[in-house]
Structures are given as C-alpha cells and as structure tokens.
mmCIF file of the N, C-alpha and C atoms, coordinates in Angstrom:
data_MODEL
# 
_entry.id   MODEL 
# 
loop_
_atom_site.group_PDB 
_atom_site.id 
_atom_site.type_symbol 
_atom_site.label_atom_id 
_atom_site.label_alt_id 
_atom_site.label_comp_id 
_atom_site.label_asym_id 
_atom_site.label_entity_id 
_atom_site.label_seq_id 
_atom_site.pdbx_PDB_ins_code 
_atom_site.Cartn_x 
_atom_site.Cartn_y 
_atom_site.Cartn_z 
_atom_site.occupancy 
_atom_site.B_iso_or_equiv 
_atom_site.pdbx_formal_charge 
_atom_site.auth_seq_id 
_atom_site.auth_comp_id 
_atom_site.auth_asym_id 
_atom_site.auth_atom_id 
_atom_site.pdbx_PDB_model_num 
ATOM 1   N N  . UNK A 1 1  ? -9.254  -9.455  -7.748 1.00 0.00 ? 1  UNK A N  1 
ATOM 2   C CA . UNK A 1 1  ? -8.724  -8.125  -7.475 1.00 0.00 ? 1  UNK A CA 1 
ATOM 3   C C  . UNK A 1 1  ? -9.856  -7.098  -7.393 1.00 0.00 ? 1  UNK A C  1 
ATOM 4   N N  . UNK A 1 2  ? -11.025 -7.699  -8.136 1.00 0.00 ? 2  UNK A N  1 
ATOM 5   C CA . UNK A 1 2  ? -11.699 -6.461  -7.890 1.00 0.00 ? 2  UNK A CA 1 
ATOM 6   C C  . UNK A 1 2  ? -12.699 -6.029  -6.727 1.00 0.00 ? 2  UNK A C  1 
ATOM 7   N N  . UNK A 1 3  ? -12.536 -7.263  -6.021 1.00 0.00 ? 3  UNK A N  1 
ATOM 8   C CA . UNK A 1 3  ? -13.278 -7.462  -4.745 1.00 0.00 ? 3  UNK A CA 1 
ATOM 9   C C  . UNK A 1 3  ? -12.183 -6.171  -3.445 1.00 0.00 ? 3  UNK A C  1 
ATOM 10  N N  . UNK A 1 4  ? -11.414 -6.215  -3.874 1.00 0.00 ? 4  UNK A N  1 
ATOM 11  C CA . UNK A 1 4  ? -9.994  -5.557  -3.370 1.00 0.00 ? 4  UNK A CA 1 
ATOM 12  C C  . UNK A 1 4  ? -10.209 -4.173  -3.619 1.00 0.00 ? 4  UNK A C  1 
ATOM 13  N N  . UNK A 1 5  ? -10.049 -3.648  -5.077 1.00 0.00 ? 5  UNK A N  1 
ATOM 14  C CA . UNK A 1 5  ? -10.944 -2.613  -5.117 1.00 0.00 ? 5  UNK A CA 1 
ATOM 15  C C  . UNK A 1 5  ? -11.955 -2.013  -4.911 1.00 0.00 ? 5  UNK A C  1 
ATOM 16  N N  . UNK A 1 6  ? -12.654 -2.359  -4.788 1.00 0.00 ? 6  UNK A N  1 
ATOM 17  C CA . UNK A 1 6  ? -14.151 -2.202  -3.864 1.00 0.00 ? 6  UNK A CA 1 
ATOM 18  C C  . UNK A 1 6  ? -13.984 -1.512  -2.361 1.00 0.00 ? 6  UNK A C  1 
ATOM 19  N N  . UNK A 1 7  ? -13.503 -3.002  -2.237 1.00 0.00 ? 7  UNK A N  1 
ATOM 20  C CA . UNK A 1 7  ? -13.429 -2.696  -1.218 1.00 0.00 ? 7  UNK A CA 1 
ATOM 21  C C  . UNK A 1 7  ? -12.316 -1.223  -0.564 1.00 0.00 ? 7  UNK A C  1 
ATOM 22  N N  . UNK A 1 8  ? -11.785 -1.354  -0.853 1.00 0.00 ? 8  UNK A N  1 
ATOM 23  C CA . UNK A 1 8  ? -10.473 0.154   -1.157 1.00 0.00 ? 8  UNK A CA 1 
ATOM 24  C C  . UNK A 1 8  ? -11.539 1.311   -1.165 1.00 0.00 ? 8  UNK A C  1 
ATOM 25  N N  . UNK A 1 9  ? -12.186 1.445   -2.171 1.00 0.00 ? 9  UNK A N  1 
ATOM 26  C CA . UNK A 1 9  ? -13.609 2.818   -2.487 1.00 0.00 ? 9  UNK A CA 1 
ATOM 27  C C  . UNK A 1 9  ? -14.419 2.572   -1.172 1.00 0.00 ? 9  UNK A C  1 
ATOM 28  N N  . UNK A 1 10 ? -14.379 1.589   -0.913 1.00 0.00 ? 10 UNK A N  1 
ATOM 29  C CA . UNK A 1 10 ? -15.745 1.699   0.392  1.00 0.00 ? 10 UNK A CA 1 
ATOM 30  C C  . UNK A 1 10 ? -15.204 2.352   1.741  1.00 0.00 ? 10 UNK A C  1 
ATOM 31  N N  . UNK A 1 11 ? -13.838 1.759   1.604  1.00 0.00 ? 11 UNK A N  1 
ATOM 32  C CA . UNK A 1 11 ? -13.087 2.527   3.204  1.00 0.00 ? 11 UNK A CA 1 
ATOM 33  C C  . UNK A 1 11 ? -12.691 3.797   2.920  1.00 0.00 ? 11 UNK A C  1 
ATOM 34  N N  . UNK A 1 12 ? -12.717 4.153   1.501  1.00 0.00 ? 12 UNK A N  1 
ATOM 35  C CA . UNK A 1 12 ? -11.947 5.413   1.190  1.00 0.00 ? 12 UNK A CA 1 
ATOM 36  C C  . UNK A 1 12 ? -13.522 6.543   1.597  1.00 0.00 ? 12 UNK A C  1 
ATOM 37  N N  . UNK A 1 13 ? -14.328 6.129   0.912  1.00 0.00 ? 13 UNK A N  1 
ATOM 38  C CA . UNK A 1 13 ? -15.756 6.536   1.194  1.00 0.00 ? 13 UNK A CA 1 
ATOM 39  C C  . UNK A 1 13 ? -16.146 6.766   2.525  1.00 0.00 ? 13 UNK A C  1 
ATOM 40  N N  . UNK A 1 14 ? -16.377 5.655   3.144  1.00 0.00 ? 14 UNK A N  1 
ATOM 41  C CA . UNK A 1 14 ? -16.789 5.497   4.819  1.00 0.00 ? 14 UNK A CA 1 
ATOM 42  C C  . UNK A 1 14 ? -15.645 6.446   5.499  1.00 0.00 ? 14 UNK A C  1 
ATOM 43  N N  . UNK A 1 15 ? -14.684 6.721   5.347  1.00 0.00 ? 15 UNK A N  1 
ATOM 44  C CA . UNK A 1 15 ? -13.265 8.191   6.045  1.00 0.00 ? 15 UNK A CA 1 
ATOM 45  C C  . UNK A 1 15 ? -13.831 8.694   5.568  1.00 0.00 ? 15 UNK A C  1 
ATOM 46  N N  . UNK A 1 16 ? -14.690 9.584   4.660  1.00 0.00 ? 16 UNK A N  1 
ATOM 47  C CA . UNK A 1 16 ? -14.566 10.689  3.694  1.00 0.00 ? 16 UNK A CA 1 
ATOM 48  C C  . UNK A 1 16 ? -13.950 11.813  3.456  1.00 0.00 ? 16 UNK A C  1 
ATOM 49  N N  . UNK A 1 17 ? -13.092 10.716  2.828  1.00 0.00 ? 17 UNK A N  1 
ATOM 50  C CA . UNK A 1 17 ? -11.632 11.751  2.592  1.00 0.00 ? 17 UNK A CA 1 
ATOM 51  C C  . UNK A 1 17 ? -11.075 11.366  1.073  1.00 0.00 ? 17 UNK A C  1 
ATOM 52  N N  . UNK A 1 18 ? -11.585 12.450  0.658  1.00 0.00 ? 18 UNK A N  1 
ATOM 53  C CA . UNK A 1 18 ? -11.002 12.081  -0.924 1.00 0.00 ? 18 UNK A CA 1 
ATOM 54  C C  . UNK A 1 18 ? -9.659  12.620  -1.384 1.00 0.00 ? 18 UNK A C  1 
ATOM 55  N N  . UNK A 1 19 ? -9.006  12.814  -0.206 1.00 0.00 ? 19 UNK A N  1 
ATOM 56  C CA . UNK A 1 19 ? -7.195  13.037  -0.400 1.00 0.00 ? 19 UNK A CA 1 
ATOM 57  C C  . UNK A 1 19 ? -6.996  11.535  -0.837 1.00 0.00 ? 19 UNK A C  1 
ATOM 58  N N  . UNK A 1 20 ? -8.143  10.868  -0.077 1.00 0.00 ? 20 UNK A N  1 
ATOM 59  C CA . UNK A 1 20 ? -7.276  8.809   -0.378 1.00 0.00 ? 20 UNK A CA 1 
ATOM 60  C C  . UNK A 1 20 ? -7.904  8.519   -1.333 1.00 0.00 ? 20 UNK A C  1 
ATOM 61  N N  . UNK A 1 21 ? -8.246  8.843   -2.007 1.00 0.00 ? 21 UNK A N  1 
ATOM 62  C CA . UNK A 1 21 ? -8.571  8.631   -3.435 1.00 0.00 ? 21 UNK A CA 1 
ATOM 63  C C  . UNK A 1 21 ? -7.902  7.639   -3.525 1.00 0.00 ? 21 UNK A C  1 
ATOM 64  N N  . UNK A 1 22 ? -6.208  8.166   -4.332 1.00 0.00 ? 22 UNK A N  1 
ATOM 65  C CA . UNK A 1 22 ? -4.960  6.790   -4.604 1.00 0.00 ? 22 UNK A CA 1 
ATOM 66  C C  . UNK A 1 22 ? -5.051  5.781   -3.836 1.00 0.00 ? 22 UNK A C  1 
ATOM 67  N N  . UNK A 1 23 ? -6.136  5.158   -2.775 1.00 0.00 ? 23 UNK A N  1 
ATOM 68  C CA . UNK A 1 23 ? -5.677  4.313   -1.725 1.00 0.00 ? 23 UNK A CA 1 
ATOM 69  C C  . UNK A 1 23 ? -6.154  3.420   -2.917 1.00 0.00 ? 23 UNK A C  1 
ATOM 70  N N  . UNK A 1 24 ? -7.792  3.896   -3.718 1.00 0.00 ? 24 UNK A N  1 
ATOM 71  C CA . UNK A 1 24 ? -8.126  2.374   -4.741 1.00 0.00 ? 24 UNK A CA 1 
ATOM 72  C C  . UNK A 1 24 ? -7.703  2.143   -6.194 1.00 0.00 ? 24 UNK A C  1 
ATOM 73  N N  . UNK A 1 25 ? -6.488  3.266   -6.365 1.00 0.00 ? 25 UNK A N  1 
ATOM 74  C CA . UNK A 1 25 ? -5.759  2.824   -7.326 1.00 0.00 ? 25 UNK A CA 1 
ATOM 75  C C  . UNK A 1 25 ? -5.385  1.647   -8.326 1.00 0.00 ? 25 UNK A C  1 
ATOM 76  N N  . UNK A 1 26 ? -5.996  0.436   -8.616 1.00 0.00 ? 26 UNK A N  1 
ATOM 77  C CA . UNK A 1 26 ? -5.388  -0.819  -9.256 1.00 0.00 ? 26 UNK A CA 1 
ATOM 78  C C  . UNK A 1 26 ? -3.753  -0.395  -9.344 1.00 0.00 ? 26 UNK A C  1 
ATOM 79  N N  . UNK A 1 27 ? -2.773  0.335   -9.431 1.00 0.00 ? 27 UNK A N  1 
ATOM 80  C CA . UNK A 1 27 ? -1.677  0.150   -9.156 1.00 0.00 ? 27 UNK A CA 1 
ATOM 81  C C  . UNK A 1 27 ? -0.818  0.194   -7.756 1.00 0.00 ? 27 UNK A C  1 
ATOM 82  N N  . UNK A 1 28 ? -1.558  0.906   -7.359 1.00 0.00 ? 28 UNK A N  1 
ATOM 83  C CA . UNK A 1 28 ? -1.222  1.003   -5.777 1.00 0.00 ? 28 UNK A CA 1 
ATOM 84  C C  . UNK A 1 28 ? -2.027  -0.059  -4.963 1.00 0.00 ? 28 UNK A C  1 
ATOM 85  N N  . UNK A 1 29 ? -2.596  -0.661  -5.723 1.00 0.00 ? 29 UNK A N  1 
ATOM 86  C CA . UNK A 1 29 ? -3.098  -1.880  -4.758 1.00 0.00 ? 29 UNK A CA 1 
ATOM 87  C C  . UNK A 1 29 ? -2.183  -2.952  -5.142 1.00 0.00 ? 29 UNK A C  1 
ATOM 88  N N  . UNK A 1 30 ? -1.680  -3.099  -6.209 1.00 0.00 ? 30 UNK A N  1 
ATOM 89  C CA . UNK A 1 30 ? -1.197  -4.576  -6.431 1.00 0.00 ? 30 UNK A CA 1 
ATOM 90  C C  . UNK A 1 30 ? 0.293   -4.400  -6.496 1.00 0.00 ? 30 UNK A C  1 
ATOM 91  N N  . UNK A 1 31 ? 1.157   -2.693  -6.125 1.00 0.00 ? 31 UNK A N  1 
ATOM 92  C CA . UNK A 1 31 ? 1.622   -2.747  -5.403 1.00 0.00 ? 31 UNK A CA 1 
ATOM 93  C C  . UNK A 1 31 ? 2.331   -3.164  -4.068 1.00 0.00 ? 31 UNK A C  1 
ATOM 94  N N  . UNK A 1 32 ? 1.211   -2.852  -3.196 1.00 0.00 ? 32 UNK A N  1 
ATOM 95  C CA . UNK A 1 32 ? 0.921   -2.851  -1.908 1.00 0.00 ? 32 UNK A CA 1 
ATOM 96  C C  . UNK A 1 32 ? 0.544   -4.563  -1.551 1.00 0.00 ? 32 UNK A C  1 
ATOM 97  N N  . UNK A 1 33 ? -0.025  -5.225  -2.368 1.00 0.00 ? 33 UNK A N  1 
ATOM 98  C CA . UNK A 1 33 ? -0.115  -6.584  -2.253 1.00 0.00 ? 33 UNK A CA 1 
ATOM 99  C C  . UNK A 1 33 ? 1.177   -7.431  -2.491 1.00 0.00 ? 33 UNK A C  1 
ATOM 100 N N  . UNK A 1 34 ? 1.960   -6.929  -3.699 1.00 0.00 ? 34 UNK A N  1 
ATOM 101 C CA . UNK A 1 34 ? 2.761   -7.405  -3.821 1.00 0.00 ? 34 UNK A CA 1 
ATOM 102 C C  . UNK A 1 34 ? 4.172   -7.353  -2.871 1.00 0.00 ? 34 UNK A C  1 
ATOM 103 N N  . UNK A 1 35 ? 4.035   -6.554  -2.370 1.00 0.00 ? 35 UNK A N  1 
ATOM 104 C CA . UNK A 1 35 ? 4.701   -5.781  -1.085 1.00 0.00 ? 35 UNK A CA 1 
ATOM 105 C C  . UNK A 1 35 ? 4.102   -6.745  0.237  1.00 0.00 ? 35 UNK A C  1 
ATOM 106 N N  . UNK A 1 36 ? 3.074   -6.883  0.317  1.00 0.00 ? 36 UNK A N  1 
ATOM 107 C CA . UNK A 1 36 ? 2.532   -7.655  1.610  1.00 0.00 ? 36 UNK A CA 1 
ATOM 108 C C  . UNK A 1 36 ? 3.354   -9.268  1.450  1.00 0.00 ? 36 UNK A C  1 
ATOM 109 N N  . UNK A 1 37 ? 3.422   -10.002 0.007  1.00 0.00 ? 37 UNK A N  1 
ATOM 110 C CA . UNK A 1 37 ? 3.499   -11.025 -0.323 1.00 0.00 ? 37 UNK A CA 1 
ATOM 111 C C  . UNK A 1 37 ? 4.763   -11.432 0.075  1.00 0.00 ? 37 UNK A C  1 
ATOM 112 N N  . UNK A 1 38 ? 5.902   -9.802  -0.474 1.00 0.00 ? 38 UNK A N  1 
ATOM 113 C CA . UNK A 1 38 ? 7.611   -10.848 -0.111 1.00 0.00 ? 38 UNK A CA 1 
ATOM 114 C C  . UNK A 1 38 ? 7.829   -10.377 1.198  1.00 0.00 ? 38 UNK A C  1 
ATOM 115 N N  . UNK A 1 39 ? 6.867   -9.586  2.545  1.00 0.00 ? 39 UNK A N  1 
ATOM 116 C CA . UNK A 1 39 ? 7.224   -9.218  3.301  1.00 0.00 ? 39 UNK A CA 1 
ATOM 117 C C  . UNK A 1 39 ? 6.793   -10.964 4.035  1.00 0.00 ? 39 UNK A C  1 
ATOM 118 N N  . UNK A 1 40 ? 5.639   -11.308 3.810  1.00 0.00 ? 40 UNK A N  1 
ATOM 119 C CA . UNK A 1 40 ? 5.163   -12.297 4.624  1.00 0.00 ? 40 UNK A CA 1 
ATOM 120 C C  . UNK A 1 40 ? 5.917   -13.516 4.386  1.00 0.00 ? 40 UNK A C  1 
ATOM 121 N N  . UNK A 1 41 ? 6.297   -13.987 3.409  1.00 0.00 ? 41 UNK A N  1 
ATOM 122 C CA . UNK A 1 41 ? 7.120   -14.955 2.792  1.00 0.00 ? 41 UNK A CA 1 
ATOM 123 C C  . UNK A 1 41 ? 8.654   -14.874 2.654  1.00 0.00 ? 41 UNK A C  1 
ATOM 124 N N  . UNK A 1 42 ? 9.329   -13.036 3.137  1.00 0.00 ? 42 UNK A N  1 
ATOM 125 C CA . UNK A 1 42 ? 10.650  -12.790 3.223  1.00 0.00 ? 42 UNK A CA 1 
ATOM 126 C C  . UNK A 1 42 ? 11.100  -12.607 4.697  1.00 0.00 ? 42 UNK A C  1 
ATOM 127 N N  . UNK A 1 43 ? 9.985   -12.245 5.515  1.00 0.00 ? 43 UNK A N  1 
ATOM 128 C CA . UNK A 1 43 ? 10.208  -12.291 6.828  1.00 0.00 ? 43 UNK A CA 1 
ATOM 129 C C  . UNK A 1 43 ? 9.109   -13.551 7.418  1.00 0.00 ? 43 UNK A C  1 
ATOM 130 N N  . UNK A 1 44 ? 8.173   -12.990 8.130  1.00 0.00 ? 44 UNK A N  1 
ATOM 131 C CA . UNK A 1 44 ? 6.957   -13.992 8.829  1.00 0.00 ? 44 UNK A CA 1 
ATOM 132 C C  . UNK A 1 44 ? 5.638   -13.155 8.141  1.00 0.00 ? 44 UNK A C  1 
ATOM 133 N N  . UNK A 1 45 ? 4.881   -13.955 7.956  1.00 0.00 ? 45 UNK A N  1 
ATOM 134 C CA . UNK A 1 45 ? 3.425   -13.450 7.845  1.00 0.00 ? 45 UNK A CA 1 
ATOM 135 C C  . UNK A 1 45 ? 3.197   -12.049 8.448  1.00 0.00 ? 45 UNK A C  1 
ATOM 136 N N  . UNK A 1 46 ? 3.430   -12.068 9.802  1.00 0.00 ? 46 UNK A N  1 
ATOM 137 C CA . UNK A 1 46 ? 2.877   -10.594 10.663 1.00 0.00 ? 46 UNK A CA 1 
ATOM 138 C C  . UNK A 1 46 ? 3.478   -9.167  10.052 1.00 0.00 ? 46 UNK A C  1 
ATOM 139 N N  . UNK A 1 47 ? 4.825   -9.882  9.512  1.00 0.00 ? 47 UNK A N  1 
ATOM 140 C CA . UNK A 1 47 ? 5.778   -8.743  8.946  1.00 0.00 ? 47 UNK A CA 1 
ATOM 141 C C  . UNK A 1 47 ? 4.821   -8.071  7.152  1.00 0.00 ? 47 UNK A C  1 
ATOM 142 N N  . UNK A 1 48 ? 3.634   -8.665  7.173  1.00 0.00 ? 48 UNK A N  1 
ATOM 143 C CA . UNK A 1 48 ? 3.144   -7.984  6.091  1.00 0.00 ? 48 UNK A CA 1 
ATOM 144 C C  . UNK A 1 48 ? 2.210   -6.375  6.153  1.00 0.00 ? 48 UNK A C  1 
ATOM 145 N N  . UNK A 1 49 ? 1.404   -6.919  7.416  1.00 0.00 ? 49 UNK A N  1 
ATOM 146 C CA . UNK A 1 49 ? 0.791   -5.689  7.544  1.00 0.00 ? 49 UNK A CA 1 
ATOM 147 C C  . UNK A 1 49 ? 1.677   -4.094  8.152  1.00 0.00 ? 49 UNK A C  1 
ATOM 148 N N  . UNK A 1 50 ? 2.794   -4.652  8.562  1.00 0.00 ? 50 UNK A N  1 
ATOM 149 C CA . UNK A 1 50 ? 4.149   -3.518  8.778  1.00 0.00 ? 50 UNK A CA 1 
ATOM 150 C C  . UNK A 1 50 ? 4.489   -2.535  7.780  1.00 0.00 ? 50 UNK A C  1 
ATOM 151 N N  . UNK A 1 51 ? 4.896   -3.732  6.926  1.00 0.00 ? 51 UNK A N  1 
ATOM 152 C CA . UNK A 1 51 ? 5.339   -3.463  5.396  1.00 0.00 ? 51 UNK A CA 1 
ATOM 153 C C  . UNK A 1 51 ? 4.567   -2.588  4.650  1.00 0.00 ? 51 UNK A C  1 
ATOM 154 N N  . UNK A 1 52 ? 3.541   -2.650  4.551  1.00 0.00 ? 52 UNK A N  1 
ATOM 155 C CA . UNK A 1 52 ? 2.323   -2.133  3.530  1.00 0.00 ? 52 UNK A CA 1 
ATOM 156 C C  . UNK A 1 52 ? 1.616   -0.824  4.597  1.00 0.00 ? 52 UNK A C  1 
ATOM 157 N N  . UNK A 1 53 ? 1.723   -0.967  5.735  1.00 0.00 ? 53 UNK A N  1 
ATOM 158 C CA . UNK A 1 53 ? 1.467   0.285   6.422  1.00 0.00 ? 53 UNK A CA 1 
ATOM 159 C C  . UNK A 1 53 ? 3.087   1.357   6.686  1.00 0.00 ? 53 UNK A C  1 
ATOM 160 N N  . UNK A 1 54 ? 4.222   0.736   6.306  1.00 0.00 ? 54 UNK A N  1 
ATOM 161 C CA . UNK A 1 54 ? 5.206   1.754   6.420  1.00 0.00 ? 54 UNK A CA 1 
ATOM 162 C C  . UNK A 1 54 ? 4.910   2.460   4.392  1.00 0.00 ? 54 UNK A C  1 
ATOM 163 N N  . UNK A 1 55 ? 4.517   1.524   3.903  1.00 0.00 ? 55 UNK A N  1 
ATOM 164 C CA . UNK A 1 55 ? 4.787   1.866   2.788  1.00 0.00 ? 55 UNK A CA 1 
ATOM 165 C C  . UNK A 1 55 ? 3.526   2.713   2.130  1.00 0.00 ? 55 UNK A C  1 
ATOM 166 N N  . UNK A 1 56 ? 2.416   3.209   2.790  1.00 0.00 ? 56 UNK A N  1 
ATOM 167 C CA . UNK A 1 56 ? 1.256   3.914   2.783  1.00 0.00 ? 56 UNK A CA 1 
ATOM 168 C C  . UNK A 1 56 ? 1.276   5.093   3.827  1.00 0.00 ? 56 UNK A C  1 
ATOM 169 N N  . UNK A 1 57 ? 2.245   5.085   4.755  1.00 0.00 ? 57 UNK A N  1 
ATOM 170 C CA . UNK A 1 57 ? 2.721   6.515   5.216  1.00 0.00 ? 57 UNK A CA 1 
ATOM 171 C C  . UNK A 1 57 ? 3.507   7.034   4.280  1.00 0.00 ? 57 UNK A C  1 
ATOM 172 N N  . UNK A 1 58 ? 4.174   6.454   3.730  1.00 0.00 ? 58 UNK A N  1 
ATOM 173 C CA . UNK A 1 58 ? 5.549   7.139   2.920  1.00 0.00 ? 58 UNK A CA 1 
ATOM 174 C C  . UNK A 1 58 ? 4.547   8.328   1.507  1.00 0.00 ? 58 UNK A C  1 
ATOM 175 N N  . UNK A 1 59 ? 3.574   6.974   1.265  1.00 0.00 ? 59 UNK A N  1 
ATOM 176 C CA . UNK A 1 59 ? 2.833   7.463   0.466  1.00 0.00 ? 59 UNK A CA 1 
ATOM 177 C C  . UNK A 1 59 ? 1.699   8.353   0.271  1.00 0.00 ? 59 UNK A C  1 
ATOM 178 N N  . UNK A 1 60 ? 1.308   8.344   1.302  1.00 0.00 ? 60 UNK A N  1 
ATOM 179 C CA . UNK A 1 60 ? 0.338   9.607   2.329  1.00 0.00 ? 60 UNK A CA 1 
ATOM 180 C C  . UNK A 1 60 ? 1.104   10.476  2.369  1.00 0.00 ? 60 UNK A C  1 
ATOM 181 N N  . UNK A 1 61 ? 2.615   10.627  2.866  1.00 0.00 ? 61 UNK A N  1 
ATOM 182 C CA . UNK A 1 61 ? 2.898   12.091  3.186  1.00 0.00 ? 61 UNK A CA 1 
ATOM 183 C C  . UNK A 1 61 ? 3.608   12.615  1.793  1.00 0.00 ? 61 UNK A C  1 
ATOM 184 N N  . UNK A 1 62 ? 3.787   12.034  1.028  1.00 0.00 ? 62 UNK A N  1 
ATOM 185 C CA . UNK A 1 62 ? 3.674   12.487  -0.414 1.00 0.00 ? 62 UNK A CA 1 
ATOM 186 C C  . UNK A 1 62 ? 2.490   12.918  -1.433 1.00 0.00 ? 62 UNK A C  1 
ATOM 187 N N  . UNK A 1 63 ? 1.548   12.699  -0.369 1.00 0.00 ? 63 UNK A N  1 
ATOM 188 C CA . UNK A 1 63 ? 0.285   13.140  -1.522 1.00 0.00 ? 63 UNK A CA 1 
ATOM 189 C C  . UNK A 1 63 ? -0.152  12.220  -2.481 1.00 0.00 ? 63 UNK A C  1 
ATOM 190 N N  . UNK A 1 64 ? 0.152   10.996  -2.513 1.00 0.00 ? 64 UNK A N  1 
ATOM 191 C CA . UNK A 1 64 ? 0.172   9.683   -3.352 1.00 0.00 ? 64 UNK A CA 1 
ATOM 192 C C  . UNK A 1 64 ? 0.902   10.060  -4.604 1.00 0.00 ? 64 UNK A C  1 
ATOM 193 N N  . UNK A 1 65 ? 2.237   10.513  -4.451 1.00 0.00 ? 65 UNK A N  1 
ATOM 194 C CA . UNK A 1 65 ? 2.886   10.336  -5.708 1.00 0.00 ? 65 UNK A CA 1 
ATOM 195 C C  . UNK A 1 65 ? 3.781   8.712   -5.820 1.00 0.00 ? 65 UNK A C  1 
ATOM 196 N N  . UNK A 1 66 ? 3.069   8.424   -6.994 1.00 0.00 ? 66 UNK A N  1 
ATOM 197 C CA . UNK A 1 66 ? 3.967   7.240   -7.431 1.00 0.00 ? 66 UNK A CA 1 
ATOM 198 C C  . UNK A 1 66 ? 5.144   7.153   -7.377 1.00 0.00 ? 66 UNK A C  1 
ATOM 199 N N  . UNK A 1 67 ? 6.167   7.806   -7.356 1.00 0.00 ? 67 UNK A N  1 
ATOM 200 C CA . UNK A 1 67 ? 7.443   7.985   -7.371 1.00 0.00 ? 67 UNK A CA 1 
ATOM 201 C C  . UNK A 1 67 ? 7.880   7.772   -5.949 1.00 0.00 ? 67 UNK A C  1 
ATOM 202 N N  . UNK A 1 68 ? 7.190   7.964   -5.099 1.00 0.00 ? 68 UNK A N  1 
ATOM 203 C CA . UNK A 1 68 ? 7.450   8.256   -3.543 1.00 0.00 ? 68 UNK A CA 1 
ATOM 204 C C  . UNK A 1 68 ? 7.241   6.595   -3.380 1.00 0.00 ? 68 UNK A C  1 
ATOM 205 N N  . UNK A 1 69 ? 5.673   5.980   -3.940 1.00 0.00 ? 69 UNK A N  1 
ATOM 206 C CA . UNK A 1 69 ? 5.515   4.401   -3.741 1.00 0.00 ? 69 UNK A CA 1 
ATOM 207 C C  . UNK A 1 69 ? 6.727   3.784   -4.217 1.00 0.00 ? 69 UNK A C  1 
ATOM 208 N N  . UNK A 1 70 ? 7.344   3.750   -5.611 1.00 0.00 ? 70 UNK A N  1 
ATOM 209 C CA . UNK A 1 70 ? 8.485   3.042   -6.208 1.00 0.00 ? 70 UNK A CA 1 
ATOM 210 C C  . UNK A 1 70 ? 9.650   3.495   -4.736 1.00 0.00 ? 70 UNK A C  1 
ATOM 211 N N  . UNK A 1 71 ? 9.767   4.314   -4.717 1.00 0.00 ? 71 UNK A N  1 
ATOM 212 C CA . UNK A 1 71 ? 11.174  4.656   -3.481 1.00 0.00 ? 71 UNK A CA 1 
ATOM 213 C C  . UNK A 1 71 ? 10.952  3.774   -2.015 1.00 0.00 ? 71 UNK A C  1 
ATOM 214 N N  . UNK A 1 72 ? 9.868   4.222   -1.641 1.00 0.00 ? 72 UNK A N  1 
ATOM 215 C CA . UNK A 1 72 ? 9.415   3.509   -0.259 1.00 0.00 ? 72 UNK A CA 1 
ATOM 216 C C  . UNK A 1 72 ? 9.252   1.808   -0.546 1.00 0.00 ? 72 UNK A C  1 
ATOM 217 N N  . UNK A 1 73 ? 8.953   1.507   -1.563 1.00 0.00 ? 73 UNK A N  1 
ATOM 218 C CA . UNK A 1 73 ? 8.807   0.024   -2.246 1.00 0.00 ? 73 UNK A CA 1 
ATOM 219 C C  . UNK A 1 73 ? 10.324  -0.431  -1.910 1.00 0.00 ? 73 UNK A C  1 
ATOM 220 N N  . UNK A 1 74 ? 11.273  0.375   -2.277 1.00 0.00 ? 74 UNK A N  1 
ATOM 221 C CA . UNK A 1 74 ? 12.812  -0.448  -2.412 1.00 0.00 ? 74 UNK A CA 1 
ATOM 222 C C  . UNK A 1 74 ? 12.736  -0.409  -1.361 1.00 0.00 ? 74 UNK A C  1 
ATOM 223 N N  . UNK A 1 75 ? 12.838  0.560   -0.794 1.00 0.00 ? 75 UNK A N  1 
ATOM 224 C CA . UNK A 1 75 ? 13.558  0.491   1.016  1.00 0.00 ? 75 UNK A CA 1 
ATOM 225 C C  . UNK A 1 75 ? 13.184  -0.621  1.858  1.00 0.00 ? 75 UNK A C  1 
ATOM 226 N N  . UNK A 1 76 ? 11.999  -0.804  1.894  1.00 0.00 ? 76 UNK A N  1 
ATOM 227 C CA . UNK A 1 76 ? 11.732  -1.541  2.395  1.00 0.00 ? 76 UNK A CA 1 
ATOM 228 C C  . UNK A 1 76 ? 11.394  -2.865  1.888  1.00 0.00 ? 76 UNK A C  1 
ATOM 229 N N  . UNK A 1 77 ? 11.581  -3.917  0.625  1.00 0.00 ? 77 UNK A N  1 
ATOM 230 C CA . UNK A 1 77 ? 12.478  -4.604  0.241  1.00 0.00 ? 77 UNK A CA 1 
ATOM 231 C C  . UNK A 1 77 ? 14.005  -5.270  0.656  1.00 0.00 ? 77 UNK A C  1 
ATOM 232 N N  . UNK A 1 78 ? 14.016  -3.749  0.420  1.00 0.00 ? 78 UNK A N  1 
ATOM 233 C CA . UNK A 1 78 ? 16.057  -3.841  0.962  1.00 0.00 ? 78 UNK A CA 1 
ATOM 234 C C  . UNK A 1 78 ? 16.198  -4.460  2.136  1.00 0.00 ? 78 UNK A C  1 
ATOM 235 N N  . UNK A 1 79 ? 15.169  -4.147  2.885  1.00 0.00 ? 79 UNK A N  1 
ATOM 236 C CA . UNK A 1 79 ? 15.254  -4.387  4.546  1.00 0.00 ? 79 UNK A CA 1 
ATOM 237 C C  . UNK A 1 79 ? 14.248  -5.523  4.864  1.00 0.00 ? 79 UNK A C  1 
ATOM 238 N N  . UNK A 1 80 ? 13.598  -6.363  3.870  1.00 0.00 ? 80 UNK A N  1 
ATOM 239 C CA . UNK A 1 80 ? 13.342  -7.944  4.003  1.00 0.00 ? 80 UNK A CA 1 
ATOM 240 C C  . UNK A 1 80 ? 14.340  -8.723  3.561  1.00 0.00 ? 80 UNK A C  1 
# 
C-alpha cells in the first residue's frame, strides 16, 4: 500500500494542486481500491476504472469530504 501512496503524493505533486491533497489519503485510497475490486469482480475488470473515477468526481466536487466518499461509495455499489 505504500507504494500506492507514494505514488498518490507524486501525481498530487506533479498537478500542483494541493486542493488534492485527500487524493493520498490512506483512507481514500483503500477506499477507492476497494471500490475498484467489487466493481471489477461485480461487473468486468474495465468497469473498475469507471467506478473509482465516478467516485473521485463525487469527491472532488465536495472538496474531499468523507461523507460525500461514504455516499458516492453506496451508489455506486448499488449499481454493481
């Protein structure tokens, strides 16, 4: 995981945009992984990177509030 994180700070760095701070979160990453996991295994593989990019707008236009990740997390669940 922490290769994951890293990597998260390096893209957040290289944008330099520290609104995405939350992008290298350890909770919002293993989140977002875990989210990639039942999308790829609840739909097809391709259906992961969908999943985890609908669910990082939701969370972008909230300003990275956690509460917004848990909400956008079900919905789209619901709909694998």
């Amino acid at each position: 995981m922490l290769e994951v994180e890293a990597f998260a700070g390096r893209a957040v760095a290289e944008m330099a945009d520290q609104d995405l701070a939350w992008v290298g979160d350890p909770a919002t990453i293993e989140a977002l992984l875990s989210l990639a996991a039942d999308a790829a295994h609840g739909v097809v593989r391709p259906a992961a990177p969908i999943a985890t990019f609908l669910a990082g707008v939701a969370l972008g236009r909230s300003g990275g509030d956690p509460a917004a990740l848990e909400a956008a997390l079900a919905q789209i669940r619901r709909a694998i």
